[in-house]
C-alpha positions in Angstrom: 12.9 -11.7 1.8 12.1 -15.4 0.7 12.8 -16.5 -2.6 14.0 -14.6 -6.2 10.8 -14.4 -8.7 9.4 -12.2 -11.0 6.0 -10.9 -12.1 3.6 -8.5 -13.6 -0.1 -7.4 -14.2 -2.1 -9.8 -17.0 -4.6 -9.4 -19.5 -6.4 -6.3 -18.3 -5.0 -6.3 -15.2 -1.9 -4.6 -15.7 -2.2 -1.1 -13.8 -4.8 -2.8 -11.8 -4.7 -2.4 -7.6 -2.8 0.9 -7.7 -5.7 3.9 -7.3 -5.7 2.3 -3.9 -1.9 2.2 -3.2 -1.6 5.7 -3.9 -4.4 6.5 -1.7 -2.6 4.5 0.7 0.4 6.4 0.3 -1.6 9.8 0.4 -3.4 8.7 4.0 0.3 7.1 5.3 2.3 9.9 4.5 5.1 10.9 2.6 7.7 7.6 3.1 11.2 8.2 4.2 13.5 8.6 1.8 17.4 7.8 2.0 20.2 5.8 0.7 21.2 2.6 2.2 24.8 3.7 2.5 23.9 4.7 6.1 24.2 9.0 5.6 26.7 7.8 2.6 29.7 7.0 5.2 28.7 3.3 5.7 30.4 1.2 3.4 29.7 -2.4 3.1 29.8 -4.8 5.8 33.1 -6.1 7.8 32.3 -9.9 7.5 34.3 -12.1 9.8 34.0 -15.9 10.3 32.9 -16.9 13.4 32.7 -13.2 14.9 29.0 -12.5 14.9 25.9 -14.8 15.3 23.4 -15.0 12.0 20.0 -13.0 12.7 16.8 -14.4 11.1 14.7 -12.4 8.6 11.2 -12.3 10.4 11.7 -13.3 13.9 8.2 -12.6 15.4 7.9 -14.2 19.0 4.6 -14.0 20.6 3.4 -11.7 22.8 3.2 -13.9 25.8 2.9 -13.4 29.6 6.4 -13.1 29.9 6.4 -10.0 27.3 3.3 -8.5 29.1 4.7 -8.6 32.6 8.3 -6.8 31.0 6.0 -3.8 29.2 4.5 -3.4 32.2 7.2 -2.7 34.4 9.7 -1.4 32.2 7.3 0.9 30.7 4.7 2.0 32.9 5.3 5.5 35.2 6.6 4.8 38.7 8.1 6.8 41.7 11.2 8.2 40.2 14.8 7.5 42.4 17.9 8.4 40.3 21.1 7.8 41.0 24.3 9.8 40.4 25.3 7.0 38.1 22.3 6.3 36.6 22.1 2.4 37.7 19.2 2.7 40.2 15.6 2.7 39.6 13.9 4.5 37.2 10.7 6.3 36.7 8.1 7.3 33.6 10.4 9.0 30.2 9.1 12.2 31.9 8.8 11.3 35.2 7.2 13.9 38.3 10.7 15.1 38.7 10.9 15.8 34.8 14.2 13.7 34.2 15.0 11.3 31.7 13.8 7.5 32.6 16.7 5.7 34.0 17.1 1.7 33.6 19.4 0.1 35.2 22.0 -2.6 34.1 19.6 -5.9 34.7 16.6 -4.1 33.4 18.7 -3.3 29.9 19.8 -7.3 29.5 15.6 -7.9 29.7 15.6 -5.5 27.0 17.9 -7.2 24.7 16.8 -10.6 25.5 12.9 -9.5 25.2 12.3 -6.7 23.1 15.1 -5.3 20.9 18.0 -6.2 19.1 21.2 -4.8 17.9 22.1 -5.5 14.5 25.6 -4.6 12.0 25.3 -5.1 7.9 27.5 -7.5 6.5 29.3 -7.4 3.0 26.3 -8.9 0.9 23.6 -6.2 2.5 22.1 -8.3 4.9 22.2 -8.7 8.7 23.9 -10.2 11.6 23.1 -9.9 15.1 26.2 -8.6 17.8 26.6 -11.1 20.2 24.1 -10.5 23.6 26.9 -8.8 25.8 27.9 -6.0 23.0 24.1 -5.7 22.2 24.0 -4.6 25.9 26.6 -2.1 25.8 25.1 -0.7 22.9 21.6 -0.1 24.3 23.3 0.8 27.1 24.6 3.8 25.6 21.9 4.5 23.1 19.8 5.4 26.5 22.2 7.3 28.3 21.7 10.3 25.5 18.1 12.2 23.9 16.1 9.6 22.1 18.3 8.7 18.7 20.5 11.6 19.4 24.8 11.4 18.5 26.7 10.2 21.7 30.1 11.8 21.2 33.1 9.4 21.6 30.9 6.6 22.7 33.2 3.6 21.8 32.3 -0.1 22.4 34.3 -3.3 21.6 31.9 -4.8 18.5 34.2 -8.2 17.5 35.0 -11.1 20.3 38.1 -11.1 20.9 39.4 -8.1 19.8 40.9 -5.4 21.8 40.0 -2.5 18.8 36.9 0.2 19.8 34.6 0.9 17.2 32.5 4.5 17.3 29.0 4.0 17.6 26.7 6.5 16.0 23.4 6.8 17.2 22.0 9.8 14.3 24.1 7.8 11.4 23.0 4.6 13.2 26.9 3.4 12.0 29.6 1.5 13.3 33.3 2.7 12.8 36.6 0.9 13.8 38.3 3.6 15.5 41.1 4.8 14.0 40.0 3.1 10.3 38.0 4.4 7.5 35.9 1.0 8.1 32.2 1.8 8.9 28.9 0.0 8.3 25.3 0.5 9.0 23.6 -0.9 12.2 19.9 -1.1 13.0 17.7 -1.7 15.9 14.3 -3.5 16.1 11.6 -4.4 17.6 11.8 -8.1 17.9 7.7 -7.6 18.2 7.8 -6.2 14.6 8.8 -8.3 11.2 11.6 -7.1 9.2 13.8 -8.0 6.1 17.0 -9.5 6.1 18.5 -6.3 4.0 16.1 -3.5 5.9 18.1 -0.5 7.2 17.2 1.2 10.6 13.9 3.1 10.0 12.0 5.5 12.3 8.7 6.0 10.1 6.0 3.0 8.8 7.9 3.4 5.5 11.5 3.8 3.7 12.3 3.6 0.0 16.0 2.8 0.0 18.1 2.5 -2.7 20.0 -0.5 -3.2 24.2 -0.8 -3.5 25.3 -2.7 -6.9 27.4 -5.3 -4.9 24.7 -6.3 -2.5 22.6 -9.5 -2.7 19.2 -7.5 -2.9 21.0 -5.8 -6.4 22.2 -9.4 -7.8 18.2 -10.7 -6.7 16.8 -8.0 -9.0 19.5 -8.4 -11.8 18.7 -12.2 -11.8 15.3 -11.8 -12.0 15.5 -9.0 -14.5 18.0 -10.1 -17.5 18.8 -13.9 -16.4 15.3 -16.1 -16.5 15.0 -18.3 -19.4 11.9 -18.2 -21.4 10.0 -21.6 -21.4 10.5 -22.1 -25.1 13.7 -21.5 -25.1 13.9 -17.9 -27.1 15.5 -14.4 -26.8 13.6 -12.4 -24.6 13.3 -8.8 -25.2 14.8 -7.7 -22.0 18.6 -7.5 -22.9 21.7 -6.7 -21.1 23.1 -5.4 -24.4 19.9 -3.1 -25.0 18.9 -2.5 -21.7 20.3 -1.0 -18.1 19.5 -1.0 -14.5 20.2 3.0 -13.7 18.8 2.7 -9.8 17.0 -0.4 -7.7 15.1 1.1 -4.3 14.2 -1.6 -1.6 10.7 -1.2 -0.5 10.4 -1.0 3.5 7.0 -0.9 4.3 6.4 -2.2 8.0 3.1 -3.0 7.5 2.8 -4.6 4.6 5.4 -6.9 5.6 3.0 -7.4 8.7 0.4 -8.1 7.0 2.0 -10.3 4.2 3.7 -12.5 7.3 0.6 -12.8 8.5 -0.3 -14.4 5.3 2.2 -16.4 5.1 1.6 -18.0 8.5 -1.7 -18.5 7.7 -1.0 -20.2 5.1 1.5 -22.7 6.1 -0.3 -23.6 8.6 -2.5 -25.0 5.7 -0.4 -25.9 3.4 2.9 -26.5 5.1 6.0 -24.4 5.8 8.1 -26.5 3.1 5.7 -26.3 0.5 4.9 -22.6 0.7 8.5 -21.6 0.9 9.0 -23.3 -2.4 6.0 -21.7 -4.1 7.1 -17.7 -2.8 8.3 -16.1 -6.1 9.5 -12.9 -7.1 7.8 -11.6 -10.4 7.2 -8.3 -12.3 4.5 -5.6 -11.5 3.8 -2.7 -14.2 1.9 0.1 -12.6 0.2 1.6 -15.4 -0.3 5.4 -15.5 0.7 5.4 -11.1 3.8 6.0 -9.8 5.5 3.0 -8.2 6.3 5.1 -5.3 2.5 5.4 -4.6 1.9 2.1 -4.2 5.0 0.7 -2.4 4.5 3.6 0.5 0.8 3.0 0.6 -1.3 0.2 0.8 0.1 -1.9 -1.6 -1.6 -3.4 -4.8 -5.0 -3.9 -4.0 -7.5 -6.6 -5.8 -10.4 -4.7 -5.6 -8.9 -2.3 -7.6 -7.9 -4.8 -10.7 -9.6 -4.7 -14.3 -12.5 -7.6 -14.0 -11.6 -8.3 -17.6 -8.4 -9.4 -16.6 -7.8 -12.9 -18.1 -8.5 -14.5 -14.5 -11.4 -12.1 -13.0 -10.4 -9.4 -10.3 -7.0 -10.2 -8.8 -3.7 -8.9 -8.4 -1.8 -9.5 -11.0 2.1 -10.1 -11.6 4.4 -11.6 -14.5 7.7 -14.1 -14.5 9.1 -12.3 -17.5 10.1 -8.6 -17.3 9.7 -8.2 -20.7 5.6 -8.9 -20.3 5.5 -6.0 -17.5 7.5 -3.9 -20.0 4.8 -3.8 -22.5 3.6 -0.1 -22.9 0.0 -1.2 -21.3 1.5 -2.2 -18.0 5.3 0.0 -17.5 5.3 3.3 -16.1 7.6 5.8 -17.6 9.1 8.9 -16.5 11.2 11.8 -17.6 13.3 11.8 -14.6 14.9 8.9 -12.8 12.9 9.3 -9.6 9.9 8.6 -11.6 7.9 12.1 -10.4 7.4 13.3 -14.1 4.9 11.3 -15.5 5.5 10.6 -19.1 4.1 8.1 -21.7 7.0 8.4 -23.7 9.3 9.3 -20.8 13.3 8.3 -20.8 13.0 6.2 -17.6 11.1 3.0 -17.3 10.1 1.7 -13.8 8.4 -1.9 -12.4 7.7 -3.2 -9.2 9.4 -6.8 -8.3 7.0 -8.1 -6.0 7.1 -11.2 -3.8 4.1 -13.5 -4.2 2.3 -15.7 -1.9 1.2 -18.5 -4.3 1.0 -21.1 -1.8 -1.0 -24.2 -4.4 -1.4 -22.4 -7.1 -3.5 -23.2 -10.0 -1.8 -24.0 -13.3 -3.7 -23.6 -16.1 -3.5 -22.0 -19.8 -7.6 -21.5 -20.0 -8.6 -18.2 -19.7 -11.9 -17.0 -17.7 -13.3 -14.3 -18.6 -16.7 -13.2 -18.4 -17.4 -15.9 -16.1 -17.9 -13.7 -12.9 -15.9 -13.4 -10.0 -17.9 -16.1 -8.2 -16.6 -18.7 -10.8 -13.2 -17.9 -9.9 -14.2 -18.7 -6.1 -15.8 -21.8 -7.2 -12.5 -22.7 -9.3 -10.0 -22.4 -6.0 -12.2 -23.5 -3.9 -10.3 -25.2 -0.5 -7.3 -26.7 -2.9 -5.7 -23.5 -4.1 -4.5 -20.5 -3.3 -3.8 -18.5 -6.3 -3.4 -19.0 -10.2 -0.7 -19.6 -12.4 -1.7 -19.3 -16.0 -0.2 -19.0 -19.4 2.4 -18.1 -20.6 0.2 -15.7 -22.2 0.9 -12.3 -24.1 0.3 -8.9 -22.6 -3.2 -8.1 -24.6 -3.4 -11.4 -26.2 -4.3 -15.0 -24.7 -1.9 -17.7 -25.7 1.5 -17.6 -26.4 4.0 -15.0 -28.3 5.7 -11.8 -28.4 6.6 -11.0 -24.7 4.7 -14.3 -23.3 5.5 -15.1 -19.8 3.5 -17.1 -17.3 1.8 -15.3 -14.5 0.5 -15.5 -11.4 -2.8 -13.8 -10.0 -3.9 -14.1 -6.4 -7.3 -12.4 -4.5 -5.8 -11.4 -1.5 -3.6 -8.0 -1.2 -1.8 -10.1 1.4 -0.4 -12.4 -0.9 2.0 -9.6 -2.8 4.7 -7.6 -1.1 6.4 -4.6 -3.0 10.0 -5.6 -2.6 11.8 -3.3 -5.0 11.5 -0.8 -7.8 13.6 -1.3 -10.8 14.2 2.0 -13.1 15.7 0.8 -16.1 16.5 2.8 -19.5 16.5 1.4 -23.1 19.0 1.7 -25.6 19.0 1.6 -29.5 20.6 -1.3 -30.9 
């Protein structure tokens, strides 16, 4: 996650992208579905000062010499020697003998320090790191049991210092202080393979997890929802008083986090890590007549697919204000709160809250259509990276009812499905 935003589609470009993202999510699979309450016994974190070391978002070290040469002996099948114990040798998963591979303790530590790490939630939703010699212990007895199976009475001391066991649970992927109702989520992860400060454990390329009210994800999405000021200084439409947040998902789609790092590498390298940190924004996504779902477990929302009389050509389309997504061109509505039941007049309102890649973006209140895709090329040229235009209306050019600035950039890599808000509106 990099910094709060919001955004939607403009001009003709509000559904646009999303026939692709649901054939994404068609080819990908159904996405994994469950609550970020960890199997609904982990509770929020059990912050303590000074007790764990801070993980970073998107750690993404190279795949060096040093990583090839520990793949290939940890990994690759070799003459199987077991001992009673388990601490010599080892041999393929299914080696000639047809026993479980067996690592020993030095070959675990070049584990942790290489290729995984252990990971609890804290009390905001995000995640720390255990410190290298409970991480061992950990992976330690994550292997002595079936892949991701529940290791009865495993028990390893989490917090320095403190002579307390806390039950590990490998199928719950929790934490629990032994003899206390305390528990929290934990994760593991491919240090190879991005990830989000707030993802849960996940097995498959894709989990829609819903989000807890006290976390920091859930304040992120509130902010960005009912709190952003309007540039002339009026009421927006979106209102806590005639509006509510009934459920917020958190979108974890491994590879278009991949592919949006990539981005973002790319382009700092261009532009400058400072500068392209600053210019990340969440804004507001309406999806038209496809689910949100689709989308966010598929390919994400693809250019290609946008309305080329959008007021800025093809592109990909997002909005700072909510209330410019939550015109009736651009929301999707449902009858039921999962947002399955397609409906135009549907109780249940639903937007994406993307993250955008602006990078230098280029500000302007022009509008270009019908000048050709080409033009727009010609337009960004070397110097930008995306547009920033407005604040427009949702049909109209120019400022008014439900005018909100927005952004538009021609690369699917620049904008990440974060979260979708489903949201109800009341009478006043």
């Amino acid at each position: 996650m990099v910094a709060p935003s919001a955004g939607a589609p403009s001009g003709g470009g509000g559904a646009g992208g999303h026939r692709a993202g649901a054939a994404g999510g068609a080819q990908g699979g159904q996405a994994q579905l469950r609550s970020s309450g960890a199997g609904g016994r982990a509770g929020g974190g059990h912050a303590r000062a000074g007790d764990v070391s801070a993980a970073g978002s998107t750690e993404t070290p190279g795949a060096g010499s040093k990583r090839k040469a520990m793949y290939d002996t940890l990994f690759s099948p070799r003459a199987a020697k077991f001992a009673r114990t388990g601490g010599a040798g080892g041999a393929g998963a299914e080696g000639a003998c047809g026993k479980r591979r067996k690592y020993n303790k030095e070959e675990i530590e070049q584990h942790v320090n290489v290729l995984y790490r252990w990971e609890w939630r804290t009390l905001d939703g995000t995640y720390s790191a255990f410190e290298k010699g409970q991480s061992v212990k950990i992976e330690t007895f994550f292997r002595q049991g079936n892949w991701g199976a529940r290791l009865a009475d495993t028990e390893v001391p989490v917090f320095p210092g403190e002579e307390r066991k806390y039950l590990v649970d490998f199928v719950d992927m929790t934490v629990q202080m032994g003899g206390d109702s305390w528990a929290t989520a934990i994760r593991r992860w491919d240090r190879d393979v991005p990830m989000g400060e707030s993802w849960d454990h996940q097995v498959d390329n894709v989990s829609i997890v819903d989000v807890e009210t006290q976390s920091r994800d859930y304040k992120v999405v509130e902010t960005a929802f009912f709190d952003r000021p309007r540039t002339d200084g009026k009421e927006p439409r979106i209102l806590r008083r005639a509006h509510t947040i009934t459920r917020v998902r958190r979108v974890q789609n491994k590879s278009l986090l991949r592919r949006f790092e990539a981005e973002r590498k790319d382009m700092e390298e261009k532009r400058g890590k400072k500068e392209v940190e600053l210019t990340c924004r969440y804004a507001w996504h309406g999806s038209g007549k496809t689910c949100p779902d689709d989308i966010a477990s598929g390919k994400g929302i693809m250019m290609q697919y946008g309305n080329n009389q959008g007021f800025y050509q093809q592109g990909s389309y997002s909005a700072e204000e909510a209330s410019y997504s939550h015109h009736e061109r651009y929301v999707y509505r449902s009858n039921d709160v999962e947002g399955r039941q397609a409906s135009g007049t549907g109780k249940y309102f639903h937007l994406l809250l993307v993250n955008v890649l602006r990078g230098n973006p280029l500000k302007t209140s022009d509008v270009w259509k019908g000048q050709g895709f080409g033009s727009v090329q010609e337009k960004l040229g070397e110097e930008f990276d995306s547009v920033e235009g407005g604040p427009h209306q949702p049909l109209q050019a120019g400022p008014g009812t439900d005018d909100s600035i927005i952004y538009v950039v021609y690369h699917a890599s620049q904008c990440l499905p974060e979260f979708i808000v489903t949201y109800t509106e009341d009478e006043l």
